[in-house]
DRENFIMI-780232 format. One record per residue (C-alpha): residue number from 1; residue in one letter; chain; x, y, z. Coordinates in steps of 0.1 Angstrom, whole numbers, always signed. Layout:
<rec><k>NUM</k><r>A</r><c>A</c><x>X</x><y>Y</y><z>Z</z></rec>
...
END
This chain:
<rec><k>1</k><r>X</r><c>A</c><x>+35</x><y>-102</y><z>-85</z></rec>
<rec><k>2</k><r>X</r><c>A</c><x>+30</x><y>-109</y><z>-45</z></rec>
<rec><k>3</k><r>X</r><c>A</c><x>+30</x><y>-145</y><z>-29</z></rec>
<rec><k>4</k><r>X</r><c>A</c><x>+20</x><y>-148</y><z>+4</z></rec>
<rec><k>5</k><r>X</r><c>A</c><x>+26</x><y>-184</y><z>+14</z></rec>
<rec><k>6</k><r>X</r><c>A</c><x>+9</x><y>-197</y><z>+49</z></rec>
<rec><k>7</k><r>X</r><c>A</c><x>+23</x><y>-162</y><z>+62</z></rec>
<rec><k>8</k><r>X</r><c>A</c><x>+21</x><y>-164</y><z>+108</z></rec>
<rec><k>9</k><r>X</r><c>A</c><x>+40</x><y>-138</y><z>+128</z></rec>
<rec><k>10</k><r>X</r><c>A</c><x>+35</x><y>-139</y><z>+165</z></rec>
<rec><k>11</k><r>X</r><c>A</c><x>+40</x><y>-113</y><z>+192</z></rec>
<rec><k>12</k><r>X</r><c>A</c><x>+47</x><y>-128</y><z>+223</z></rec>
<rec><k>13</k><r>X</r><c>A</c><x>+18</x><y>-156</y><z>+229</z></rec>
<rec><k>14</k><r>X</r><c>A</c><x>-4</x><y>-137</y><z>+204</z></rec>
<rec><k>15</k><r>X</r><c>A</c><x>-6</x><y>-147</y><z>+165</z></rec>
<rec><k>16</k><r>X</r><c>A</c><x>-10</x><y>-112</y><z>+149</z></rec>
<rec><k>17</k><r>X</r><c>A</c><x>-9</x><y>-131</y><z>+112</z></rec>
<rec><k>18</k><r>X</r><c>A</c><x>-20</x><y>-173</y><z>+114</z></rec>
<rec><k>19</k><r>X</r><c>A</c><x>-16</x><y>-193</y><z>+79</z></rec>
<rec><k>20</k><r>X</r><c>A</c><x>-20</x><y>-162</y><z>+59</z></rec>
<rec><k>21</k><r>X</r><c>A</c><x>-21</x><y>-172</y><z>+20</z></rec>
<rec><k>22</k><r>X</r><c>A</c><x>-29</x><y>-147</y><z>-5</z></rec>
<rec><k>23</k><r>X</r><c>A</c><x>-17</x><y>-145</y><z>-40</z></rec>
<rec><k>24</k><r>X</r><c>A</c><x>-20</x><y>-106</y><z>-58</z></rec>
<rec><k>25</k><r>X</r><c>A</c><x>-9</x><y>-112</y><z>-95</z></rec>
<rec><k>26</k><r>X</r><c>A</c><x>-1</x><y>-84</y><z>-123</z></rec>
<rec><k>27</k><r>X</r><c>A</c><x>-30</x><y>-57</y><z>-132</z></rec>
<rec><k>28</k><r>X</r><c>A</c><x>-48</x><y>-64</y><z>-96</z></rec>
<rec><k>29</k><r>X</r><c>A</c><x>-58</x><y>-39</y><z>-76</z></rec>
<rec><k>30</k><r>X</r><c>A</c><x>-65</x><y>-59</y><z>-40</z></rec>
<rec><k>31</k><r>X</r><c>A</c><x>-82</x><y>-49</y><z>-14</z></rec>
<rec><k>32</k><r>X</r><c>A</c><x>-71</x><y>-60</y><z>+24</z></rec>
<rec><k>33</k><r>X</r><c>A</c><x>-103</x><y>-55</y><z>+51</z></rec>
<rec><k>34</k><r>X</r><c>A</c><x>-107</x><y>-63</y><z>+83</z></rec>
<rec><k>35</k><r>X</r><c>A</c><x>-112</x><y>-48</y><z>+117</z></rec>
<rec><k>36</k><r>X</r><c>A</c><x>-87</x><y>-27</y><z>+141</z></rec>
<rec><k>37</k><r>X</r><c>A</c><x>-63</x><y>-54</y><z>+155</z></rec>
<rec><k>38</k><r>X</r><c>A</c><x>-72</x><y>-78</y><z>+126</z></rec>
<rec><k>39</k><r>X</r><c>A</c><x>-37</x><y>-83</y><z>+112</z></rec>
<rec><k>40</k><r>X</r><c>A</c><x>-33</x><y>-65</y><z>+82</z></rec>
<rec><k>41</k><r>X</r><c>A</c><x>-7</x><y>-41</y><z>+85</z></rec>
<rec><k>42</k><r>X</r><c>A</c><x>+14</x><y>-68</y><z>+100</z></rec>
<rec><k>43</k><r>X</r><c>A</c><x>+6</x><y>-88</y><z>+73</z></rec>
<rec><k>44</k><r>X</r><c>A</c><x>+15</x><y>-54</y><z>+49</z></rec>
<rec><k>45</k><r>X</r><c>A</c><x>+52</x><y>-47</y><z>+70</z></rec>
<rec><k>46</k><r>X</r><c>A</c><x>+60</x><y>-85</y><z>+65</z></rec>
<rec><k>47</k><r>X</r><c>A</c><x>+54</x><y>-78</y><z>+28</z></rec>
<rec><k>48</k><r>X</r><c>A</c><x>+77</x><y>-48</y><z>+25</z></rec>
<rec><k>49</k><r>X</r><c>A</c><x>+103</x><y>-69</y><z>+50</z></rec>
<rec><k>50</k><r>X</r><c>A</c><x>+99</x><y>-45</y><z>+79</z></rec>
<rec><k>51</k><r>X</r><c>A</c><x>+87</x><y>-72</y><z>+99</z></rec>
<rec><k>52</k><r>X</r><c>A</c><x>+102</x><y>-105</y><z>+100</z></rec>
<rec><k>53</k><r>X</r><c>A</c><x>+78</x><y>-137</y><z>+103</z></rec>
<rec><k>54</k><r>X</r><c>A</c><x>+77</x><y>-172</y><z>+122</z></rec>
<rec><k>55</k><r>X</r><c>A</c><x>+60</x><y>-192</y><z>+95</z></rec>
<rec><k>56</k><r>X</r><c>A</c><x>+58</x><y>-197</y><z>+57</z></rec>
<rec><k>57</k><r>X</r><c>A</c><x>+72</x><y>-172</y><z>+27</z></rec>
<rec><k>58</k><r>X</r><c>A</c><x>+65</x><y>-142</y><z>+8</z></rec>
<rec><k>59</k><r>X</r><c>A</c><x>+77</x><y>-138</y><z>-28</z></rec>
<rec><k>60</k><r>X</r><c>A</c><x>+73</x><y>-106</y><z>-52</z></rec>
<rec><k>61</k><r>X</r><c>A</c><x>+81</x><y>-113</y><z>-88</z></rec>
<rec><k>62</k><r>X</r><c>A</c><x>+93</x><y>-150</y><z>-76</z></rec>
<rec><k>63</k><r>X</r><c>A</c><x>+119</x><y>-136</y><z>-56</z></rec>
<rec><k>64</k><r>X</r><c>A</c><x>+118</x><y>-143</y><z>-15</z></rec>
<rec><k>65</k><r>X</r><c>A</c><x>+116</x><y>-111</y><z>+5</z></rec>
<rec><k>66</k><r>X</r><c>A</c><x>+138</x><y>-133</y><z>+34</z></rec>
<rec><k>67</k><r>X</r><c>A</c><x>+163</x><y>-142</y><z>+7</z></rec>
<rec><k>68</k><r>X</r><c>A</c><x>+164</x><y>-114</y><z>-15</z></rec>
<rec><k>69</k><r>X</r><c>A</c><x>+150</x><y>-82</y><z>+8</z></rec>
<rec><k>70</k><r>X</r><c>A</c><x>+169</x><y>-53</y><z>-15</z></rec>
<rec><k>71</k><r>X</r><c>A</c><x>+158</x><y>-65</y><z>-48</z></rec>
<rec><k>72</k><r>X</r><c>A</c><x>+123</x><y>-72</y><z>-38</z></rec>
<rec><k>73</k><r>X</r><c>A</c><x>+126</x><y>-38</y><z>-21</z></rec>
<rec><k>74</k><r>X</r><c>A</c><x>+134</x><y>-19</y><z>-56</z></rec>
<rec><k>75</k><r>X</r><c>A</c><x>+104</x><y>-32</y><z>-73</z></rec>
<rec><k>76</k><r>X</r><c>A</c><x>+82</x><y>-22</y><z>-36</z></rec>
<rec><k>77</k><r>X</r><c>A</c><x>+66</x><y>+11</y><z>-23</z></rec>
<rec><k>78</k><r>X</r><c>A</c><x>+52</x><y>+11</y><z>+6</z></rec>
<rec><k>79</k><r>X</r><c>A</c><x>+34</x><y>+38</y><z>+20</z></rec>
<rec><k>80</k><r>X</r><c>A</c><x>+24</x><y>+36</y><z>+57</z></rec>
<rec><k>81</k><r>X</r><c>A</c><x>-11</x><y>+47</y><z>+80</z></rec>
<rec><k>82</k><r>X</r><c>A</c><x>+15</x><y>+72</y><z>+97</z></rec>
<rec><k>83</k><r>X</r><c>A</c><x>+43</x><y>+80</y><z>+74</z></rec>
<rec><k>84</k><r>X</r><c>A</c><x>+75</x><y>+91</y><z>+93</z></rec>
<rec><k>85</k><r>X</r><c>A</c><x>+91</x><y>+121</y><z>+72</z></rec>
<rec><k>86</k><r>X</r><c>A</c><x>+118</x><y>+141</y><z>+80</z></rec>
<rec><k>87</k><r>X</r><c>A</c><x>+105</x><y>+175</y><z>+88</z></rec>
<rec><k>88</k><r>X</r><c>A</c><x>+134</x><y>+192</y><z>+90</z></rec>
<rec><k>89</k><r>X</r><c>A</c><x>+139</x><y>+189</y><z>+50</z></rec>
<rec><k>90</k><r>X</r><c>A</c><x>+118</x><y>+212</y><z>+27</z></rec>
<rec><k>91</k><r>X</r><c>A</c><x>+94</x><y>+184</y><z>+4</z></rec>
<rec><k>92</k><r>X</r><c>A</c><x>+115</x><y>+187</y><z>-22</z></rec>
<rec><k>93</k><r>X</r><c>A</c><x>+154</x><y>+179</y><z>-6</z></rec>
<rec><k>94</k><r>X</r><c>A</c><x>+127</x><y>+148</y><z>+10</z></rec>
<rec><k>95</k><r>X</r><c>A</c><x>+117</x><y>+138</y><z>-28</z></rec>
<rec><k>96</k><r>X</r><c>A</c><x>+157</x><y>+138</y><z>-43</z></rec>
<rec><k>97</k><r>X</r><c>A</c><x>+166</x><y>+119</y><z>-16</z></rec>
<rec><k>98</k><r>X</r><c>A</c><x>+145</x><y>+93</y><z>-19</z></rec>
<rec><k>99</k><r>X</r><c>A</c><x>+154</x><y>+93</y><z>-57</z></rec>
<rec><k>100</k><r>X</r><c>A</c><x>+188</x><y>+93</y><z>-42</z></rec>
<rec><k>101</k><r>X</r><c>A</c><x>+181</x><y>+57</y><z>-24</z></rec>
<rec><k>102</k><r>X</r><c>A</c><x>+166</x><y>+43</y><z>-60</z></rec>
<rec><k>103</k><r>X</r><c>A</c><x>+191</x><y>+57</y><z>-80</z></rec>
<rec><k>104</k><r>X</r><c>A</c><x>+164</x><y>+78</y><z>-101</z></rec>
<rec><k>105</k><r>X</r><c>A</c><x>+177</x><y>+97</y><z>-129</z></rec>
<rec><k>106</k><r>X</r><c>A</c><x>+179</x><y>+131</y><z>-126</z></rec>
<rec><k>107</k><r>X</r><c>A</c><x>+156</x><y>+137</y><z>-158</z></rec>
<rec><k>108</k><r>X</r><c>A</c><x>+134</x><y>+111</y><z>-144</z></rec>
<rec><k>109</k><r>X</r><c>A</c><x>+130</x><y>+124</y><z>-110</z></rec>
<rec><k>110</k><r>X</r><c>A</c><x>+124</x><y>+159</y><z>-122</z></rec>
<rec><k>111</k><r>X</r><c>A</c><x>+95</x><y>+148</y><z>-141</z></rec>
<rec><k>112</k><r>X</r><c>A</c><x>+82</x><y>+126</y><z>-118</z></rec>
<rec><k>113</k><r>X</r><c>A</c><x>+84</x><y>+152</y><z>-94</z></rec>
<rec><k>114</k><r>X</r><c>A</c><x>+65</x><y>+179</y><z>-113</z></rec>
<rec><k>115</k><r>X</r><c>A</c><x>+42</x><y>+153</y><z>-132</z></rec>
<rec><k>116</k><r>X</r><c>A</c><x>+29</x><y>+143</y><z>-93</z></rec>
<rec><k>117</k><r>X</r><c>A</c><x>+34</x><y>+174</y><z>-72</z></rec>
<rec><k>118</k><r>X</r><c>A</c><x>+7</x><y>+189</y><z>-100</z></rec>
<rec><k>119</k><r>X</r><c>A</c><x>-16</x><y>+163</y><z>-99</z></rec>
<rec><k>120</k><r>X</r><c>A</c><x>-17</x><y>+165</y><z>-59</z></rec>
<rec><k>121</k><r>X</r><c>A</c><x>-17</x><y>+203</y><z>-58</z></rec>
<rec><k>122</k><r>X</r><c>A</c><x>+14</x><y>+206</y><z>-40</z></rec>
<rec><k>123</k><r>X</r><c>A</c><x>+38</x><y>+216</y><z>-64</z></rec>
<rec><k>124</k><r>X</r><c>A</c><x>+43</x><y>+257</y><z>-47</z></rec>
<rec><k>125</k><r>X</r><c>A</c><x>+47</x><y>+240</y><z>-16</z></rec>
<rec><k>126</k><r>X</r><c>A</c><x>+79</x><y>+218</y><z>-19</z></rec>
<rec><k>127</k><r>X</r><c>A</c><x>+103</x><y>+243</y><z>-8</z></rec>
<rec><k>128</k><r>X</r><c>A</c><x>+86</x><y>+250</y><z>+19</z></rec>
<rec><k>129</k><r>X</r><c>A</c><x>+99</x><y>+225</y><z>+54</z></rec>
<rec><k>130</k><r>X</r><c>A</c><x>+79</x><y>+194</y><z>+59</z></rec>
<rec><k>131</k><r>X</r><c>A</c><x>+72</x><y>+205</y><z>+94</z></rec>
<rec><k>132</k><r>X</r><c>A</c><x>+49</x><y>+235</y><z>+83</z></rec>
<rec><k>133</k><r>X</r><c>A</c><x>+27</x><y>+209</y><z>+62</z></rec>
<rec><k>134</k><r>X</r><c>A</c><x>-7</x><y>+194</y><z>+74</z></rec>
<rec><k>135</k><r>X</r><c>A</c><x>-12</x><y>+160</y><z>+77</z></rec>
<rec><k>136</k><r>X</r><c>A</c><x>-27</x><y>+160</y><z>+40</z></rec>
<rec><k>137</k><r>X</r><c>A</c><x>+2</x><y>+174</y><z>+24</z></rec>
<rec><k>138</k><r>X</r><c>A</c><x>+24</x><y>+151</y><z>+45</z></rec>
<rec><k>139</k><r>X</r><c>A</c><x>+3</x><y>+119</y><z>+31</z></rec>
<rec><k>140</k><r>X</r><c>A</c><x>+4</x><y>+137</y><z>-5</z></rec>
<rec><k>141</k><r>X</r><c>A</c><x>+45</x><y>+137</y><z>-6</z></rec>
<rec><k>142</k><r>X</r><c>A</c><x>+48</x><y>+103</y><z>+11</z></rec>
<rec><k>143</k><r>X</r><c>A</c><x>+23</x><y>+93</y><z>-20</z></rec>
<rec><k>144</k><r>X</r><c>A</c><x>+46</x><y>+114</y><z>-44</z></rec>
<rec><k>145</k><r>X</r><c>A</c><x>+81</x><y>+94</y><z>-25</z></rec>
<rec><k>146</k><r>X</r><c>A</c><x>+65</x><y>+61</y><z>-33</z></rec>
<rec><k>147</k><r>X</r><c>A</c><x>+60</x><y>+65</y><z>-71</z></rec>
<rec><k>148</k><r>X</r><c>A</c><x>+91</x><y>+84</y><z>-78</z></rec>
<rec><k>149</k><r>X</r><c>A</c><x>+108</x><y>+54</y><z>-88</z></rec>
<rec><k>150</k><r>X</r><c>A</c><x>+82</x><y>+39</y><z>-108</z></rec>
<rec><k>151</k><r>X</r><c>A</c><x>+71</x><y>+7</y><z>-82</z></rec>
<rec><k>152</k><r>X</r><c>A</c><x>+57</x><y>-22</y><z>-100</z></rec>
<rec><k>153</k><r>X</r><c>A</c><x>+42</x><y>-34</y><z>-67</z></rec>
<rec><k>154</k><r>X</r><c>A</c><x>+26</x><y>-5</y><z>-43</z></rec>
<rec><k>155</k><r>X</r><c>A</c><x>+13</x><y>-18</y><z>-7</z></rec>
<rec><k>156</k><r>X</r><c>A</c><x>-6</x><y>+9</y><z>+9</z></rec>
<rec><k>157</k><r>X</r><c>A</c><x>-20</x><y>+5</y><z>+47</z></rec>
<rec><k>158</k><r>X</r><c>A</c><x>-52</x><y>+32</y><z>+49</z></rec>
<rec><k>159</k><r>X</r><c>A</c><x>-42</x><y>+58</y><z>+20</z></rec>
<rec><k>160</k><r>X</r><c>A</c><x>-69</x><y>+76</y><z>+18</z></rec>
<rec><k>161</k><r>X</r><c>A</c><x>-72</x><y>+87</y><z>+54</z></rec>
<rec><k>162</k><r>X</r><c>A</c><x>-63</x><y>+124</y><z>+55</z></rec>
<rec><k>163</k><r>X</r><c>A</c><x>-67</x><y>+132</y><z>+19</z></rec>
<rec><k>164</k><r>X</r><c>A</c><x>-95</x><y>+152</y><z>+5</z></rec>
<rec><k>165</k><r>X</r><c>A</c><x>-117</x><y>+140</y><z>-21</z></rec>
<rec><k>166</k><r>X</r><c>A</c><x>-101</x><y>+152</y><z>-53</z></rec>
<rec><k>167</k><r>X</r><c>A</c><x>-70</x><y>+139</y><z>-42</z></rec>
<rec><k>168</k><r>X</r><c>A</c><x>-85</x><y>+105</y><z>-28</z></rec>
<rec><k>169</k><r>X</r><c>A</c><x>-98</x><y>+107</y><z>-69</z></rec>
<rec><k>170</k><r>X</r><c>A</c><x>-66</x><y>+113</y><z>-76</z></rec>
<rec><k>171</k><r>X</r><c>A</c><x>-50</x><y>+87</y><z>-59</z></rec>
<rec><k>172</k><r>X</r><c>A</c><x>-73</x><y>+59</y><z>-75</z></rec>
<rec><k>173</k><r>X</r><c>A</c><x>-66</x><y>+66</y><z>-107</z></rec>
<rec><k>174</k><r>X</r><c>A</c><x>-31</x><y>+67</y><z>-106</z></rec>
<rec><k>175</k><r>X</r><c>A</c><x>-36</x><y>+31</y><z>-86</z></rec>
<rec><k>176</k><r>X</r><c>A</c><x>-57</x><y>+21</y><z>-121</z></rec>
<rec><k>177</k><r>X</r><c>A</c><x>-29</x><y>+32</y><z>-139</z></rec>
<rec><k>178</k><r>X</r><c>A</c><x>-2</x><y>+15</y><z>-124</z></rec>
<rec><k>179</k><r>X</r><c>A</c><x>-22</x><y>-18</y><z>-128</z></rec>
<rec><k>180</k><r>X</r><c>A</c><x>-30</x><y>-12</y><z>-166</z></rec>
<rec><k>181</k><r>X</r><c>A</c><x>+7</x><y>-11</y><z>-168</z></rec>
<rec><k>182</k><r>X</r><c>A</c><x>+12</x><y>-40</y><z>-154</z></rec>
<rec><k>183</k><r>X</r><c>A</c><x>+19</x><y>-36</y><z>-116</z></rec>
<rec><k>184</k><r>X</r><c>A</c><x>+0</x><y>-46</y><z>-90</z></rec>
<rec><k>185</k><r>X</r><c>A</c><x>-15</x><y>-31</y><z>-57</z></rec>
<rec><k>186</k><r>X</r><c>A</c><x>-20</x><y>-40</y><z>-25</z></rec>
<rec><k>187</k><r>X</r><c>A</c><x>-38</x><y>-20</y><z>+2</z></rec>
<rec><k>188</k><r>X</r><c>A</c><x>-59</x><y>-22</y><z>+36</z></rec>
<rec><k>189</k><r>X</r><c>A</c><x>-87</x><y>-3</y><z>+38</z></rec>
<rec><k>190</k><r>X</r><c>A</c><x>-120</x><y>+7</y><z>+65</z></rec>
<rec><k>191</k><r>X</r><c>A</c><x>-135</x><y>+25</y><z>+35</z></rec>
<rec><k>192</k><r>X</r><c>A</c><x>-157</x><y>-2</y><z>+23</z></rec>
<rec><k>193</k><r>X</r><c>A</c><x>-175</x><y>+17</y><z>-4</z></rec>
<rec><k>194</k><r>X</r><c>A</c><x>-142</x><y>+24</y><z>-19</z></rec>
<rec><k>195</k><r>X</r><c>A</c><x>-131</x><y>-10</y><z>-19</z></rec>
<rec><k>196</k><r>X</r><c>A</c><x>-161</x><y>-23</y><z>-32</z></rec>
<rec><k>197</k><r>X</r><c>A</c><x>-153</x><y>+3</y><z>-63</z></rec>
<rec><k>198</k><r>X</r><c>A</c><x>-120</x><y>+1</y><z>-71</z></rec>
<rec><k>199</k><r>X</r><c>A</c><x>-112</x><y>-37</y><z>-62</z></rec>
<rec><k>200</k><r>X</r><c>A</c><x>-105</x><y>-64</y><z>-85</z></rec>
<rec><k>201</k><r>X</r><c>A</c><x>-106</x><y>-88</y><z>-58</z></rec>
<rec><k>202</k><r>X</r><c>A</c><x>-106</x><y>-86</y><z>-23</z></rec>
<rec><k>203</k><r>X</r><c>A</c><x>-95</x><y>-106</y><z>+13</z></rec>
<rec><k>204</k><r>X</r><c>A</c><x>-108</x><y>-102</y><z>+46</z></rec>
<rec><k>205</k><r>X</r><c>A</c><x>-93</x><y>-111</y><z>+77</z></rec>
<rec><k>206</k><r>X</r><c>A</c><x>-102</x><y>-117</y><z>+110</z></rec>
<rec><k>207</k><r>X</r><c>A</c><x>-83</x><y>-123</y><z>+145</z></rec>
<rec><k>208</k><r>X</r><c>A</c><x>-53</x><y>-129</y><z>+117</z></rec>
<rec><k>209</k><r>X</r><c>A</c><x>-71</x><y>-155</y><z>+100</z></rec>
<rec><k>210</k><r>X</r><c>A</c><x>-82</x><y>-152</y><z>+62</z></rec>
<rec><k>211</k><r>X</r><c>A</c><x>-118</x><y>-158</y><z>+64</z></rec>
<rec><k>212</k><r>X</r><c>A</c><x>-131</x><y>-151</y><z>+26</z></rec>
<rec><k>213</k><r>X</r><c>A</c><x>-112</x><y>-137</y><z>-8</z></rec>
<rec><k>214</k><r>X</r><c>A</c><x>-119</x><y>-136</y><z>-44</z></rec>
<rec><k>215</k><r>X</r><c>A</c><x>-133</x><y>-116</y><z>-72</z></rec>
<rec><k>216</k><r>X</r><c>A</c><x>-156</x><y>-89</y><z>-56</z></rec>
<rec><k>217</k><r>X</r><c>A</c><x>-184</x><y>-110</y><z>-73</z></rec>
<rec><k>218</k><r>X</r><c>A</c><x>-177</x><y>-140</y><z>-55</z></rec>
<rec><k>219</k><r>X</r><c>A</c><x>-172</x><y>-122</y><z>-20</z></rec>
<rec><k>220</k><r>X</r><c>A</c><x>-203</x><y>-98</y><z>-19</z></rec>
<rec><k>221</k><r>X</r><c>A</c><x>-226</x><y>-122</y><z>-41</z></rec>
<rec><k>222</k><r>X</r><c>A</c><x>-257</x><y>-98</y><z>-46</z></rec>
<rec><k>223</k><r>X</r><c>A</c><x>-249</x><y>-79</y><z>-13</z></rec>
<rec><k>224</k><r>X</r><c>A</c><x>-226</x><y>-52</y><z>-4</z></rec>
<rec><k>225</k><r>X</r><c>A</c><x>-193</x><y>-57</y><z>+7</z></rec>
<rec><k>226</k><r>X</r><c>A</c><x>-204</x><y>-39</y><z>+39</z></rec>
<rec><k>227</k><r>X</r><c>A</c><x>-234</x><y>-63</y><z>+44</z></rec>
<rec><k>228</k><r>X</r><c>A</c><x>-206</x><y>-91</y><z>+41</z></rec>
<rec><k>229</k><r>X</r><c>A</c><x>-181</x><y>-77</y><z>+64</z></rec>
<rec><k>230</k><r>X</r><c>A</c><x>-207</x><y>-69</y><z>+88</z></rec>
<rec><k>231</k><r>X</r><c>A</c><x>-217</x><y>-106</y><z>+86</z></rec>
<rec><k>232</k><r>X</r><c>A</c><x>-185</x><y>-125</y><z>+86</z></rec>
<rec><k>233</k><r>X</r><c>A</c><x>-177</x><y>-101</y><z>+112</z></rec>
<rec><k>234</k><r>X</r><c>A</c><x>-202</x><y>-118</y><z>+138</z></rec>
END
């Protein structure tokens, strides 16, 4: 599903990304750790072709994002640490037009809408302006703009920061769901525990260099992944 081939993006005389290789296939939910400054959510923006890279390729479904950035793009979500919304639109003017840009059905989005907006509890509040949400309802309807058009690869950078717990629970299973339908996630995380819980396999970086990935068995071993990290961490 995602190809990251010897990946390096540099900022100035600083390699954010160095050699990066990863390979995320269909049904996968993988996990992205590392430390603040570590690389991985220029390694996440190179995937969605926000950021454009030095060195090597990236490929989802076999398709270049360099070559081929809008059809890669209609199979992508991305959904950011800090998503950017438009507050001056109610949540759900901000919904239809990002149907708009994916060309969703009208049927379609209007379940999709509803089916989500229910499950994250937010439903009475999309008429109300983006500006007047928290930050938790603001990551709930990025969440909700992501799936509207049915992704088959989701790269998330921190998602559950700012969510409560039912909606964190939420979150994951929707994740779960995606992969049993044969999609594909990708996502950076500090919240070892749940990494160690809902990963399939996992990579950790460090000073932008892939230090260890694999099955969860075959990072952790008998440990926890937070013994690990902690370890390869120095």
């Amino acid at each position: 599903m995602l190809r990251i081939e010897h990946l390096t993006k540099t900022f100035g005389d600083k390699k954010a990304v160095d050699d990066l290789s990863l390979h995320i296939a269909p049904g996968e939910i993988y996990g992205f750790i590392g430390h603040n400054g570590a690389g991985k959510t220029t390694t996440l923006k190179s995937c969605t072709g926000i950021l454009n890279f030095d060195e090597g390729e990236i490929f989802i479904k076999g398709m270049s994002i360099k070559e081929n950035p809008l059809e890669c793009k209609k199979l992508l979500a991305y959904i950011p640490d800090n998503p950017d919304l438009y507050d001056y639109m109610s949540g759900v003017k901000f919904l239809n037009f990002i149907a708009d840009v994916f060309a969703v059905p009208t049927a379609q989005r209007r379940e999709r809408i509803d089916k989500y907006a229910e499950l994250f509890e937010i439903k009475g509040s999309l008429g109300d302006s983006i500006q007047s949400y928290s930050h938790g309802m603001k990551q709930k309807l990025a969440i909700i703009s992501a799936l509207i058009h049915s992704p088959e690869l989701v790269i998330l950078d921190e998602p559950f920061v700012g969510l409560d717990p039912k909606s964190a629970f939420t979150l994951k299973q929707i994740m779960r769901e995606i992969c049993n339908n044969g999609g594909a996630i990708f996502f950076s995380t500090h919240v070892l525990e749940v990494a160690e819980k809902l990963c399939d396999k996992i990579a950790i970086i460090k000073n932008g260099k892939l230090i260890r990935s694999g099955t969860m068995e075959e990072v952790k071993g008998d440990s926890s992944l937070e013994s690990v990290f902690l370890e390869l961490e120095g």
